[in-house]
C-alpha positions in Angstrom: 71.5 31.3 -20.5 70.9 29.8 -24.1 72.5 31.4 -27.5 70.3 34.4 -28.8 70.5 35.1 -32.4 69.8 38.7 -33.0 68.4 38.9 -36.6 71.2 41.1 -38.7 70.0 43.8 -41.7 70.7 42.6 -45.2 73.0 43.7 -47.7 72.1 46.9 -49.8 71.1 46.0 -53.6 73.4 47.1 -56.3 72.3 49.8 -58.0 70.3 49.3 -61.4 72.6 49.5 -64.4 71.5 52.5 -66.9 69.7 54.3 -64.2 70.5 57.8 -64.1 68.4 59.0 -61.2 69.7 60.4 -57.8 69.4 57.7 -54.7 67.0 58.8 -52.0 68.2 59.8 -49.2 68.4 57.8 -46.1 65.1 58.1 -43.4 66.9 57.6 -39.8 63.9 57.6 -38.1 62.9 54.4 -39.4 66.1 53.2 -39.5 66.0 54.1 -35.5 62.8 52.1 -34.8 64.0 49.2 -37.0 66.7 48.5 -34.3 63.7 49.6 -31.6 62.0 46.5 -32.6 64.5 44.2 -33.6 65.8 44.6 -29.6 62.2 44.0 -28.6 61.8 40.5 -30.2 65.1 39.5 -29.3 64.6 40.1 -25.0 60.7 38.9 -25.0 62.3 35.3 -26.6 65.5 35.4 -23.9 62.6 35.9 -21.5 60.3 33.4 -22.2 63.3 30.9 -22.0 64.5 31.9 -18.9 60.7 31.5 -17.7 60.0 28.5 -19.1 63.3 27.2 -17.5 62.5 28.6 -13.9 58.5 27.3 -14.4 60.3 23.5 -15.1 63.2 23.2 -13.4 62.1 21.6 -10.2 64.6 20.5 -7.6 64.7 18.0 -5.1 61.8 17.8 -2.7 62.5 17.8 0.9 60.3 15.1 2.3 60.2 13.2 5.5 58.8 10.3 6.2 55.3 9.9 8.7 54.9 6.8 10.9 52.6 5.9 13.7 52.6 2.6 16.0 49.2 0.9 15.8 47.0 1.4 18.4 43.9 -0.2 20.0 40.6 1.4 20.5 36.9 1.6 19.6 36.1 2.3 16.3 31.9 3.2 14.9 30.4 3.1 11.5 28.4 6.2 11.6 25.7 6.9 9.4 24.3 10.4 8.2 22.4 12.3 6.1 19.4 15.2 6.4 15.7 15.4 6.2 12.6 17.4 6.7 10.5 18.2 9.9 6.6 17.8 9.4 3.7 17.9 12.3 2.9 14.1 12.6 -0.8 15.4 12.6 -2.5 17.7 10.6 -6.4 18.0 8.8 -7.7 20.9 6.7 -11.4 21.0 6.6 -12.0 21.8 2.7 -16.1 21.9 1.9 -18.1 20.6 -1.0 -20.6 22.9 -1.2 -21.2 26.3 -1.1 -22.8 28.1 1.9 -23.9 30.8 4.6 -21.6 31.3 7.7 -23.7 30.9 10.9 -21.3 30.6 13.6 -17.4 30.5 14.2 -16.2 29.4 17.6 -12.4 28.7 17.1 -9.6 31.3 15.9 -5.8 30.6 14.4 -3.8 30.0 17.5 -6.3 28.1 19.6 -5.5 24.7 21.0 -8.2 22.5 20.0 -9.1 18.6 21.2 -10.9 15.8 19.2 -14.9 16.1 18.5 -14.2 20.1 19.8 -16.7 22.3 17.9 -15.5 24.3 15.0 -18.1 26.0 13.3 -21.8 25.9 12.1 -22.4 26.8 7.9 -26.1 25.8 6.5 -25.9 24.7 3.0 -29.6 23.3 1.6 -27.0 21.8 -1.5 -24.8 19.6 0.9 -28.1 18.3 2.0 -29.5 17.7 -1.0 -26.5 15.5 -2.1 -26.4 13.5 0.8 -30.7 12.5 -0.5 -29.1 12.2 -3.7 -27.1 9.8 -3.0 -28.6 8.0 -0.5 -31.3 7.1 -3.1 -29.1 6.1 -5.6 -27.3 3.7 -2.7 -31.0 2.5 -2.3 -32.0 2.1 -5.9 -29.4 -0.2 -6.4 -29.2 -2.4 -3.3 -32.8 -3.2 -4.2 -31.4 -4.2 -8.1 -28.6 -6.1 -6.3 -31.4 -8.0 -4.3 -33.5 -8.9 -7.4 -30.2 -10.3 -8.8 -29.1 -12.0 -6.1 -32.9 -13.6 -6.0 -32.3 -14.5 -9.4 -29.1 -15.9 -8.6 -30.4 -18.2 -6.2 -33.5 -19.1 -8.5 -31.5 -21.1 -11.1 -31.6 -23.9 -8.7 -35.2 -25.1 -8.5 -35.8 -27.1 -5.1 -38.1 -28.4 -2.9 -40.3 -26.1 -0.6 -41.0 -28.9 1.8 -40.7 -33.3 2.3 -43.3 -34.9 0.7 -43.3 -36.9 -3.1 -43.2 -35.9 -6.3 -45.8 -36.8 -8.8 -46.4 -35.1 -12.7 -42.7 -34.5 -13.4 -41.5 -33.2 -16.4 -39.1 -34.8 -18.6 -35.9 -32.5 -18.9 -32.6 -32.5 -21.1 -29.2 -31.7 -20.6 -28.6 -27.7 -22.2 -32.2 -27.8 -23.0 -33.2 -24.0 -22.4 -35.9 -23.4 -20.3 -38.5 -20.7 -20.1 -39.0 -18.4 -16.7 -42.4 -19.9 -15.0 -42.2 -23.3 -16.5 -43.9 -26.1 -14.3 -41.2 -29.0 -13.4 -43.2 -31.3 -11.2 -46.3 -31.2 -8.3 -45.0 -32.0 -4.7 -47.4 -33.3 -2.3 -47.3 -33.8 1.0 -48.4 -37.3 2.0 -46.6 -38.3 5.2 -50.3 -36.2 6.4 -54.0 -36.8 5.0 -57.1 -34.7 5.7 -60.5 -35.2 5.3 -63.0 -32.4 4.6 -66.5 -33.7 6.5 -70.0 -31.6 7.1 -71.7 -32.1 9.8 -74.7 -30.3 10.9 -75.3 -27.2 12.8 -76.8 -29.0 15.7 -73.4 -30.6 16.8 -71.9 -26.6 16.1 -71.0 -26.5 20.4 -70.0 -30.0 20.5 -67.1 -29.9 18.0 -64.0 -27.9 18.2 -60.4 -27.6 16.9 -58.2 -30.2 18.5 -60.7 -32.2 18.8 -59.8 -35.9 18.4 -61.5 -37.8 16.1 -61.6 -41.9 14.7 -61.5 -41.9 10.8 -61.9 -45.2 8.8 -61.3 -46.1 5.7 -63.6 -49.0 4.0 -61.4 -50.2 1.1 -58.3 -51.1 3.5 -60.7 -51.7 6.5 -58.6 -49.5 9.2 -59.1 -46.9 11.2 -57.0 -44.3 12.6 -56.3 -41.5 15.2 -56.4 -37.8 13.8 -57.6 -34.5 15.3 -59.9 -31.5 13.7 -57.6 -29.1 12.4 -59.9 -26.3 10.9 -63.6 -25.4 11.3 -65.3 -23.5 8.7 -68.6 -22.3 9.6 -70.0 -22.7 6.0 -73.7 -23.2 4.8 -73.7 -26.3 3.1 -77.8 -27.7 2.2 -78.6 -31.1 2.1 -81.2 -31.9 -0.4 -83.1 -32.9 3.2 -82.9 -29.2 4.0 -80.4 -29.6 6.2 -77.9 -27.1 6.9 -73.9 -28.0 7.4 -70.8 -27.0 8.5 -67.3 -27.9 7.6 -64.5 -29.4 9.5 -61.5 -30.6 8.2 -59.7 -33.4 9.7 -56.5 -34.6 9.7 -54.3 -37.7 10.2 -50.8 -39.3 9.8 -50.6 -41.5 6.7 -48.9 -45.0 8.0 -47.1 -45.2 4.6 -50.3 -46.9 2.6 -52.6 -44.8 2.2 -53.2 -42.3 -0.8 -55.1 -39.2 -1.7 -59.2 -39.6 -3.4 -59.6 -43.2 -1.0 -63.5 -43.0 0.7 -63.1 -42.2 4.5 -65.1 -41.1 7.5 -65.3 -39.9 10.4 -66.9 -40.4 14.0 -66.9 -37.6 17.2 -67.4 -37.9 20.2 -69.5 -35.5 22.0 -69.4 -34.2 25.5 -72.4 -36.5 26.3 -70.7 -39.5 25.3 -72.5 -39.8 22.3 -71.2 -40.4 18.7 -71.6 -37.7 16.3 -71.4 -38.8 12.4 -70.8 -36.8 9.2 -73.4 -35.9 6.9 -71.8 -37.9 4.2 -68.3 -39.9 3.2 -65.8 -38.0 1.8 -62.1 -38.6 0.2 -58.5 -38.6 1.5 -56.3 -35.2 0.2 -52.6 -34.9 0.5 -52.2 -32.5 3.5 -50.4 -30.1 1.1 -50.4 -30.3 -2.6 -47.9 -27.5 -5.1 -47.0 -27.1 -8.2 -43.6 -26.5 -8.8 -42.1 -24.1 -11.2 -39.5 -22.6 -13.1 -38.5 -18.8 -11.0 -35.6 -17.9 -13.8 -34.3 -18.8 -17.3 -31.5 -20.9 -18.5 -29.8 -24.1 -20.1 -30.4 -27.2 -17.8 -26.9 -27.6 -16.0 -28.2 -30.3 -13.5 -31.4 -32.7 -12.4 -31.5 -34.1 -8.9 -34.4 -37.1 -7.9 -36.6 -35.5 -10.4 -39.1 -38.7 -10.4 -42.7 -39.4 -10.0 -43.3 -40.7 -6.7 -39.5 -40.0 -5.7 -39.5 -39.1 -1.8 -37.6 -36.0 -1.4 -36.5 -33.6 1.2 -37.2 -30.1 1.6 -34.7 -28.1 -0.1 -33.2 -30.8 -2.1 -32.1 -29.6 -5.6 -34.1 -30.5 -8.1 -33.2 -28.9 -11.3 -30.5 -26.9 -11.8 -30.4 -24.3 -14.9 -27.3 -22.2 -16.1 -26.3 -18.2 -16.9 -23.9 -17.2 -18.7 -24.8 -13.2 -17.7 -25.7 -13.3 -14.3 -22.2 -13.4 -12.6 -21.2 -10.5 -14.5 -24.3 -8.4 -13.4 -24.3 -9.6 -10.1 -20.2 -8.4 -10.1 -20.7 -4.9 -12.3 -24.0 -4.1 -10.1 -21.3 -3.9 -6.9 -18.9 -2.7 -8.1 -22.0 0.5 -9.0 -23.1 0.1 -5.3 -19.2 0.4 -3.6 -19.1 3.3 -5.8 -22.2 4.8 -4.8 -21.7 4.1 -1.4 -17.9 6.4 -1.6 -19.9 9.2 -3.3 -22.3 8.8 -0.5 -19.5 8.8 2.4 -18.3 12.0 1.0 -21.6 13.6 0.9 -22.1 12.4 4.5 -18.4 13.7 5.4 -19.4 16.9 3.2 -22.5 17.5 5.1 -20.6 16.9 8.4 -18.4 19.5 7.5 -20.7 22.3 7.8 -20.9 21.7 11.7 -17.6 20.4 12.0 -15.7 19.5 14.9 -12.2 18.8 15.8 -10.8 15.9 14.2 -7.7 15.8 16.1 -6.3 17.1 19.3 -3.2 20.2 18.0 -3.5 23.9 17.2 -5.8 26.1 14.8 -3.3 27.4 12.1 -5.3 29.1 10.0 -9.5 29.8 10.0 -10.9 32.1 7.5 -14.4 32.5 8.3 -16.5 35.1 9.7 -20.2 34.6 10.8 -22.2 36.0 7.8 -20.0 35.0 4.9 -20.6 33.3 1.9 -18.0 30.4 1.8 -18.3 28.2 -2.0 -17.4 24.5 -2.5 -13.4 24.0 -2.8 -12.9 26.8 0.1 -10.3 25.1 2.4 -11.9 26.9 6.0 -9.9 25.4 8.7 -6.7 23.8 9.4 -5.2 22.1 12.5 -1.8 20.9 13.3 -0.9 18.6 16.4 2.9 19.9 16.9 3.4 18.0 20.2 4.6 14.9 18.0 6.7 15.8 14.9 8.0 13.6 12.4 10.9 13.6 10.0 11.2 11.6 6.9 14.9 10.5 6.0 16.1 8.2 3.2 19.1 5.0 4.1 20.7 3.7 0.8 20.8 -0.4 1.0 24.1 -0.4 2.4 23.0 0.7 5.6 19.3 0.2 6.1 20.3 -3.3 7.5 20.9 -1.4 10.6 18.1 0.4 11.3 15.2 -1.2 13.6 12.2 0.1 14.4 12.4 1.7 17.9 16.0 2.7 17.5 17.0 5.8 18.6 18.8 8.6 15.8 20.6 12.0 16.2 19.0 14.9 14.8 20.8 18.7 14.9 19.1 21.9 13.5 21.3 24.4 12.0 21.8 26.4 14.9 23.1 23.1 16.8 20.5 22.4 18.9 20.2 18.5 19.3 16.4 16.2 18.9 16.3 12.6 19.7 14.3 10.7 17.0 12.7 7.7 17.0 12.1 5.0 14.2 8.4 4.5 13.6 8.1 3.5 10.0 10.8 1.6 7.7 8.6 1.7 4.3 10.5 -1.2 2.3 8.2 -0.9 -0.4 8.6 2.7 -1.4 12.2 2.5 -2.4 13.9 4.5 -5.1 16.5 3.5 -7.1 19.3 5.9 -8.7 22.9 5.6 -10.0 23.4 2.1 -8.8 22.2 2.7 -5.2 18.7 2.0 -3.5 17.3 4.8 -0.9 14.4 3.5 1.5 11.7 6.1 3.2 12.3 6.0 6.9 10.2 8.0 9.3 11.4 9.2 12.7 8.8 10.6 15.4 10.5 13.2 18.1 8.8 14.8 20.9 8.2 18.3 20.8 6.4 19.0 23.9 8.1 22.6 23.9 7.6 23.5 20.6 11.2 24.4 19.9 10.9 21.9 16.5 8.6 24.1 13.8 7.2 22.5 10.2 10.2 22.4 7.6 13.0 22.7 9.6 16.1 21.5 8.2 17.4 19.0 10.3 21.0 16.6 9.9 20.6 13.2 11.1 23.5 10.4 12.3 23.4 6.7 13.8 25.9 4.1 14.8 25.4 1.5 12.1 27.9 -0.9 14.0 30.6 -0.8 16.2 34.2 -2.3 17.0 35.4 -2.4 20.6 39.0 -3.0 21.4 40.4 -3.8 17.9 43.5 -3.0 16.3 43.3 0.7 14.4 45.9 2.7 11.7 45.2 6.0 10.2 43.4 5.9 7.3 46.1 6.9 5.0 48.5 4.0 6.2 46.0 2.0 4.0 46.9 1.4 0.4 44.7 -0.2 -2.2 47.6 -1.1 -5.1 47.2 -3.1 -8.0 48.5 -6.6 -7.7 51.2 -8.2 -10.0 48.7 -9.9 -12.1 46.9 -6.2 -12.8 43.2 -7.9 -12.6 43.3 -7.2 -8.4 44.1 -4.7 -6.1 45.6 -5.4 -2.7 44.9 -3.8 0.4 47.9 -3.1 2.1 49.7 -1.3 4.9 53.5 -0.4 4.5 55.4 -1.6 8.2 59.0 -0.6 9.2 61.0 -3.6 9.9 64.9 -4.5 10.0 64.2 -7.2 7.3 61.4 -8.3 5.2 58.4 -10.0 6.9 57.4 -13.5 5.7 53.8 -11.9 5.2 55.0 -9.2 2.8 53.6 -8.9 -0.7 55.6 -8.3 -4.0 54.0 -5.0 -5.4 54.4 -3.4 -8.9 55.3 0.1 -6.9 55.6 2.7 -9.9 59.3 5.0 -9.5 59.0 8.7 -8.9 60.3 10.8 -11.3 63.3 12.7 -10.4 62.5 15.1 -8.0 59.0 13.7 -7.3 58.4 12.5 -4.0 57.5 9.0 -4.0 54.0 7.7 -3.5 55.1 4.8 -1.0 57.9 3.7 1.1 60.6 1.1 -0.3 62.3 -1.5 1.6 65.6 0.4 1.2 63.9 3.3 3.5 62.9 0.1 5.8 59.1 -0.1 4.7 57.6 -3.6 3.5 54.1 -4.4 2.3 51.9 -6.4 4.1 48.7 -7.5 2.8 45.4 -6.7 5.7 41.9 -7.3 6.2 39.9 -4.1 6.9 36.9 -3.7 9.1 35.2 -0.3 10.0 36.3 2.9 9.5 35.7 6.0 10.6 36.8 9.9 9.1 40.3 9.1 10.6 41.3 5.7 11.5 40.0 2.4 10.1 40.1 -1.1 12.0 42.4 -4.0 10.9 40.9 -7.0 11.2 44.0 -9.7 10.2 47.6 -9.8 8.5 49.2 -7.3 11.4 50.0 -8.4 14.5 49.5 -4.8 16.7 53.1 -4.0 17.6 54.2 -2.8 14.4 55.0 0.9 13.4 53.2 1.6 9.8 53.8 4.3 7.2 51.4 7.2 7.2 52.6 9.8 4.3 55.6 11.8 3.6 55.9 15.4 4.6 56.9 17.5 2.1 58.8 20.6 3.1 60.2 22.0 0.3 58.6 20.8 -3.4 60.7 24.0 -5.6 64.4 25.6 -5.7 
């Protein structure tokens, strides 16, 4: 026990020189608890010593040392975590529009199948927005065709074969006017020939009817056939009367419209029938060619008098600098029209509304008669014979799952589900804290209806698996910092007579006296040797290289007794 100094009183004053007054007489009682207190002090500080003493005086711990052999076995990586049941189908039938309950033919509890009828509510405002928008949706389709019409208008071609003739002269970026004439196309691989001929021969010629036409200036004749008879009255300054037929021929490539021509029929007699007068060669069809939009000339084609062209060969080509842009802003107008107008349509349908999927009626709040308003969610349906549960793998496992592969799923009461990948959503994942989680979604039967909405469920898989490999307890492996400090070695401490020609030299810190030490040492017969690791699982972890499997390694030290 260490030296206590117990505090002594000091020594009385002298008495004042010259004073002549009597001395007070001495108070015990202070006196008395003076000596109280003085006792007090001096006990609480031999106490606190001899506490302080007894709180760090530690003596030598009893400790034994822990060893196993290794063994061989199978060893899984095993994979967990926890997730949320949800039925794999569900709809809710919410309306758009307000209405009057007419019929109700479902209640909550009822098993229901697809296209099943629900309920019948008339609503006079669903209807009118589905009108709405379909007129809208109508409106524009017609602006889209006008632009579209436009579209294809820039390029001016030709309406048929045949030659050009009166073309107009056009520059490059010249801007041209809507309705401007660019050229006349005739057709001229055909000529006709309007003839009169009197009413006399009216039973003896018909369409179809060949006929021999000649032309003087190029002394020829040729084949062609009445094409149209128009039963006109056309006087002769004789005082005959006439009718019209028009003729027409092929043009053997020399021939040209206003040449003098005529005619000769036969008639059913043999005889020769003969026009009242001459007349003169037309193009079979003649049209002027114009301008349908406006622009800046991008482009000419064979735009040449007399050039032969085809029909619908380019011939002018004019720019817009606007009418992409309307043609791309009046869809994207119409694809929204056309949603508004789905949802109307599914809006409508909603009123007489049938089962969209096969499951249960959860919850129905109408009653024939009631007034129901647009938002009112009416009806929802649940298929609970297929449930799903959404999990989340961080990126050091989701290597391992597949789709198809088979996970453990346990409730809280124990009772065990078999879950199935479905859905591995790669491009939903989350990052946090250094470490990526990805959304996986299991499907698990639940024909019995033992699995309900938002149950709590714990979920494990065998990410891999080592069969027949060399295993230590997990606390024979040591991660120690090497000699150089900048690595750690992973290492497991082996009994052996003398030291191995794999061990490691280790910077193993001493234990303080009376500590028990955090490793073995070779004088207690332990060495270091340095291991590769493979899987682990909550007890032993595989060892992949650096023992050889007949060894007996260092597990811990018991400690029996830490305090005297």
């Amino acid at each position: 026990m260490p030296d206590v100094t117990v505090p002594q009183p000091a020594p009385a004053a002298p008495p004042v020189p010259g004073s002549d007054r009597p001395k007070k007489p001495l108070n015990k009682r202070k006196l008395r608890n003076g000596i109280i207190a003085v006792a007090v002090v001096a006990a609480l500080g031999v106490g606190g010593f001899a506490l302080y003493r007894f709180l760090t005086q530690q003596d030598q711990a009893d400790s034994e040392i822990q060893t196993q052999p290794v063994q061989y076995g199978s060893i899984q990586s095993t994979v967990t975590g926890s997730g949320n049941a949800k039925a794999k189908e569900s709809a809710a039938i919410t309306l758009t529009a307000g209405g009057t309950v007419q019929e109700v033919f479902v209640a909550p509890g009822d098993t229901v199948t697809v296209g099943q009828p629900l309920y019948t509510i008339f609503s006079q405002d669903a209807q009118d927005q589905v009108d709405q928008a379909q007129e809208k949706v109508d409106n524009l389709n017609k602006d889209m065709t006008s632009l579209l019409e436009d579209a294809s208008n820039l390029t001016v071609r030709a309406p048929f074969a045949g030659k050009l003739i009166d073309v107009k002269e056009f520059e490059p970026d010249q801007d041209v006017a809507k309705d401007a004439p660019v050229a006349t196309l005739v057709n001229d691989k055909k000529l006709k020939l309007s003839l009169y001929f009197s009413y006399a021969y009216e039973d003896q010629i018909y369409t179809g009817q060949p006929v021999s036409v000649s032309i003087p200036t190029v002394m020829g004749s040729w084949t062609g056939t009445v094409e149209e008879i128009h039963k006109v009255r056309f006087i002769s300054p004789e005082g005959a009367v006439h009718f019209e037929a028009v003729i027409v021929f092929d043009n053997p490539g020399t021939l040209t419209a206003g040449m003098d021509a005529s005619a000769t029929l036969t008639a059913a007699d043999g005889s020769t029938i003969y026009p009242y007068e001459n007349g003169k060669t037309e193009y079979y069809e003649t049209r002027e060619i114009l301008t349908k939009a406006a622009g800046p000339v991008v482009s000419q084609g064979n735009l040449l008098n007399y050039a032969d062209v085809q029909a619908g060969e380019a011939l002018l080509t004019l720019g817009s600098s606007t009418i992409d842009e309307d043609i791309r802003a009046k869809q994207k107008e119409i694809d929204d029209a056309q949603q508004d107008l789905d949802e109307a349509q599914q809006g409508l349908a909603d009123f007489n509304a049938v089962s969209p999927i096969d499951g249960s009626v959860t919850s129905c709040t109408l009653t024939p008669g009631m007034e129901v308003k647009s938002g009112d969610t009416v009806i929802t349906i649940s298929n609970t014979t297929n449930m799903v549960v959404d999990i989340t793998v961080d990126d050091r496992n989701i290597a391992f799952v597949q789709p198809g592969m088979m996970v453990d799923l346990t409730d809280w009461n124990g009772n065990v589900f078999m879950g199935t990948v479905t859905a591995i959503n790669m491009g939903s994942a989350e990052s946090s804290n250094g470490m990526t989680s990805y959304p996986v979604t299991l499907t698990v039967d639940n024909y019995d209806g033992s699995l309900l909405a938002g149950m709590y469920l714990d979920y494990s898989f065998v990410a891999s698996q080592s069969d027949d490999c060399m295993m230590v307890p997990m606390q024979s492996v040591k991660n120690i910092p090497s000699e150089d400090g900048l690595s750690t070695d992973t290492v497991v401490f082996i009994r052996s007579d003398e030291r191995p020609e794999n061990a490691v030299d280790l910077e193993i810190p001493e234990p303080e006296p009376g500590e028990t030490p955090q490793y073995p040492s070779p004088e207690d017969g332990f060495y270091p040797v340095r291991v590769e690791t493979g899987l682990s699982d909550s007890y032993n972890v595989e060892i992949k290289s650096g023992l050889n499997g007949d060894e007996e390694v260092f597990v811990n030290y018991l400690v029996t007794s830490a305090y005297g």
